[in-house]
C-alpha positions as CSV (number, residue, x, y, z in Angstrom):
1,X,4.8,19.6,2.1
2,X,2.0,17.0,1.8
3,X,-1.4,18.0,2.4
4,X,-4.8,15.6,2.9
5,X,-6.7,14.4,0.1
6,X,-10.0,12.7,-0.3
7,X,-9.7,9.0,-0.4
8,X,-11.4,9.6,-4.1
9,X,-8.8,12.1,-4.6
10,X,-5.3,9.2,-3.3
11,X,-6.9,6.2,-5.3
12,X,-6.5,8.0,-8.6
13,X,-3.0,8.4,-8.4
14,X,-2.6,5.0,-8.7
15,X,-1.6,4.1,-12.0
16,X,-1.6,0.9,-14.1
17,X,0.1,-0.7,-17.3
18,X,-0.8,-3.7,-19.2
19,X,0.8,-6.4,-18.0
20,X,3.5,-7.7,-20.4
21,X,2.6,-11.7,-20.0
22,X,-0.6,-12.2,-18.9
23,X,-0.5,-15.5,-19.8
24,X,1.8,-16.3,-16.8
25,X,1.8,-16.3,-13.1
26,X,4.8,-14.1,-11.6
27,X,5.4,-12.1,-8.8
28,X,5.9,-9.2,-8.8
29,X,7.2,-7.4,-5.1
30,X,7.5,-3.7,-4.4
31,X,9.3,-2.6,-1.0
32,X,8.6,1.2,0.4
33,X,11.2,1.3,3.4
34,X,10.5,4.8,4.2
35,X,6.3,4.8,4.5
36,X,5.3,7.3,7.1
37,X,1.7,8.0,8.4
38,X,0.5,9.7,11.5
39,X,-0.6,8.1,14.5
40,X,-4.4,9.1,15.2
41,X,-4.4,9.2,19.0
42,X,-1.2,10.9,19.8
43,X,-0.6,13.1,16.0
44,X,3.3,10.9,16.2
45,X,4.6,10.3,12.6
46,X,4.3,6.4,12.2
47,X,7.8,5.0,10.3
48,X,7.3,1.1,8.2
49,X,8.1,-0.9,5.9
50,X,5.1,-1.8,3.4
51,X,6.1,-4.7,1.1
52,X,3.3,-5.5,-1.3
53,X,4.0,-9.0,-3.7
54,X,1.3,-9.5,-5.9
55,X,0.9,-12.0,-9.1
56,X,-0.7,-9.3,-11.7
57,X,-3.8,-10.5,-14.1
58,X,-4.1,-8.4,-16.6
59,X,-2.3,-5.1,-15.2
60,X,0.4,-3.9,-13.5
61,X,1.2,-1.2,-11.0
62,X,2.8,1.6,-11.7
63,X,5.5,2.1,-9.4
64,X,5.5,6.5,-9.6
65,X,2.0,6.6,-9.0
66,X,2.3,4.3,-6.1
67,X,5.4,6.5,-4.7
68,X,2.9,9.5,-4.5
69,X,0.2,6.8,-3.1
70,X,1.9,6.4,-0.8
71,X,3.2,10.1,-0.1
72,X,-0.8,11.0,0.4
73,X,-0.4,9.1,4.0
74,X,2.3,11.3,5.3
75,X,0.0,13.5,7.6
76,X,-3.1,10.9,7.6
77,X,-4.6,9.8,10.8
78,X,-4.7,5.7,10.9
79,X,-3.6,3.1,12.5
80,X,-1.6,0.7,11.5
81,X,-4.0,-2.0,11.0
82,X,-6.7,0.2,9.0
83,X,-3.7,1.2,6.8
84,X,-2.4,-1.9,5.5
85,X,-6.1,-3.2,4.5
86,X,-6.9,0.2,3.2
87,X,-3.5,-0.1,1.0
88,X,-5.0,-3.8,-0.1
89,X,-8.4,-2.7,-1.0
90,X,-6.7,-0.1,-3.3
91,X,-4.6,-2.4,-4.6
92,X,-6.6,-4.9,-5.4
93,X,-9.5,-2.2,-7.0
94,X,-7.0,-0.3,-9.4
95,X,-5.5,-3.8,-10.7
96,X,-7.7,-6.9,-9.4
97,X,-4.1,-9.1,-9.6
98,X,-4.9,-12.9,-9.4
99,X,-3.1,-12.6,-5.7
100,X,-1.5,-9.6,-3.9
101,X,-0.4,-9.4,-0.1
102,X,0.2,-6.0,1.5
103,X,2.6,-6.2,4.8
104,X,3.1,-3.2,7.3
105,X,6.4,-3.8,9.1
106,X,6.2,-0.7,11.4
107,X,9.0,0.8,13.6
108,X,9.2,0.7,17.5
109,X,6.9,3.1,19.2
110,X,6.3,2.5,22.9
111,X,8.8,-0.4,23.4
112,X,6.4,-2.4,20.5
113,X,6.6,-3.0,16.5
114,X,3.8,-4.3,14.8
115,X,3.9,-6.5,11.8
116,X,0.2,-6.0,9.9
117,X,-0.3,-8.7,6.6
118,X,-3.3,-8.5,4.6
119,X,-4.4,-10.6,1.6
120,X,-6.8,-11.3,-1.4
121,X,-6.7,-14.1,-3.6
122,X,-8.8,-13.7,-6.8
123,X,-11.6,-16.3,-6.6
């Protein structure tokens, strides 16, 4: 069973490598088809999609560390839009890629999906 864990706590299980050619621009897309977080007004588990593509700089994700990243939301309180930039700020802190773009395709609840897209592009 998950528990809750300091934002401090889910940022460092976020792990990096060097990236491999640095000297190019590639992208690099990671699909989680079964995220789950909790809906803060009504305590409902929340089912998405998160896609994040992202041309690295000089490191790359990790993609275990980003598994349990992504575990840590299983009984967190958010909504959807709070997630996805939350997932792009860490991103984009633990590897500062040259462009990344975090997307949130989340499940019907209510008769509604969402789709939430967040981006940073390294000035």
């Amino acid at each position: 069973m998950a528990q809750n864990i300091s934002s401090q706590e889910q940022l460092a299980l976020l792990e990096t490598f060097p990236n491999p050619n640095p000297e190019r621009d590639y992208r690099v897309i990671h699909t989680c088809p079964e995220f789950t977080s909790v809906c803060p007004k009504t305590g409902q588990p929340d089912f998405a999609t998160i896609t994040i593509d992202y041309v690295p700089d000089e490191i790359c994700l990790e993609l275990k560390g980003l598994k349990l990243y992504f575990v840590a939301y299983r009984q967190q309180g958010i909504f959807y839009e709070a997630v996805t930039n939350r997932i792009l700020d860490d991103l984009v802190l633990k590897c500062s890629p040259r462009f990344i773009q975090v997307k949130g395709e989340f499940n019907v609840r209510g008769g509604f999906s969402s789709v939430v897209t967040a981006e940073y592009r390294k000035p």
